[in-house]
Structures are given as structure tokens and as C-alpha cells.
C-alpha positions as CSV (number, residue, x, y, z in Angstrom):
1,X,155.2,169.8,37.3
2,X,154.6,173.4,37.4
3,X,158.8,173.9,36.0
4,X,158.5,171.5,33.4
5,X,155.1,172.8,32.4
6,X,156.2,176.5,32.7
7,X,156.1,177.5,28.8
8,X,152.8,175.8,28.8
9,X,151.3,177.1,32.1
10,X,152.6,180.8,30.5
11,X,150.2,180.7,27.9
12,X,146.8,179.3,29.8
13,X,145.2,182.6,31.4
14,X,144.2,180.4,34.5
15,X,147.9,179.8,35.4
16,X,149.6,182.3,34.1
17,X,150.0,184.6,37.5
18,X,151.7,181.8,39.4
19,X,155.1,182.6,40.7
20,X,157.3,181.1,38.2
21,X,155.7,182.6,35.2
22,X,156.0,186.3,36.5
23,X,159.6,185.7,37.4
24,X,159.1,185.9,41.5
25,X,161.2,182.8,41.5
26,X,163.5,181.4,39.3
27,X,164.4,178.4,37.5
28,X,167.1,177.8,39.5
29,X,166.0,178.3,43.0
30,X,162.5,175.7,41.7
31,X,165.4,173.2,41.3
32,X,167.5,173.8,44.8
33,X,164.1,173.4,46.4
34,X,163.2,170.0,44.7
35,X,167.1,168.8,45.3
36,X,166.3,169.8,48.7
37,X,162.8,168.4,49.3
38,X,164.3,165.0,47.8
39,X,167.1,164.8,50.2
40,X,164.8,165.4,52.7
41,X,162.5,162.8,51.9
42,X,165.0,160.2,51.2
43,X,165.7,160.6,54.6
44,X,162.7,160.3,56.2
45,X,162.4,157.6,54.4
46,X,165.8,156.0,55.8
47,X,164.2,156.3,59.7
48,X,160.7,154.9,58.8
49,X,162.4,151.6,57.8
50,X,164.5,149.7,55.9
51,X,161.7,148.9,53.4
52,X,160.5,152.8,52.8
53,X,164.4,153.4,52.2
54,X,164.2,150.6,49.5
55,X,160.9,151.7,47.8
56,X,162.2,155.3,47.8
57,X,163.8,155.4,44.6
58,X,160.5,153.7,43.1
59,X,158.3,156.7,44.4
60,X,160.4,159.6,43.7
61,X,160.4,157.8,40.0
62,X,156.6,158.0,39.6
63,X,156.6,161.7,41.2
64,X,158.9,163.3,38.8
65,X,157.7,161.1,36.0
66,X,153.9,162.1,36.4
67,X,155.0,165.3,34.7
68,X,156.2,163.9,31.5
């Protein structure tokens, strides 16, 4: 939420300290930590059960969706 809202979250005074919008992280790196965190969730999801593993794709959907 917070990269796709970045040009947005620049211009509100409450939000515009946070790290992406002074430049303390990049773009880039924002993205090889969600790649990362989904990986890793998809396979948690795998040793839960074979059902979690199915309804994966379903959640991670609605999480990246909320932002749009």
C-alpha cells in the first residue's frame, strides 16, 4: 500500500517522513521485500495444508488488491 500510495503519501504532512518518501529505501528494495515476504508465505501456506496452499492465491489477490 504504502509503494503504490507513495506520490500520494508524499504530499499528506502526516505521512510524509516515512521511509520511502525521504528516500531511506528505495523502490526497488520495497519490491524484493514483498517478492520475498510472498514466497515466504506461499510456503507456509504449503505446510499448513493442502487447503491453505489452495486459497493462497485468493488471499494474496485481496492483499495487493486492497491498495487499488
Amino acid at each position: 500500500n504504502r509503494m503504490i500510495d507513495c506520490e500520494i503519501d508524499g504530499k499528506n504532512p502526516r505521512t510524509k517522513r516515512r521511509p520511502l518518501q525521504i528516500k531511506i529505501i528505495s523502490r526497488k528494495e520495497v519490491q524484493v521485500i514483498i517478492i520475498v515476504c510472498t514466497i515466504f508465505f506461499a510456503i507456509c501456506c504449503y505446510f499448513l495444508s493442502p487447503l491453505c496452499f489452495f486459497l493462497c492465491p485468493f488471499i494474496l489477490f485481496l492483499l495487493y488488491g486492497y491498495s487499488y
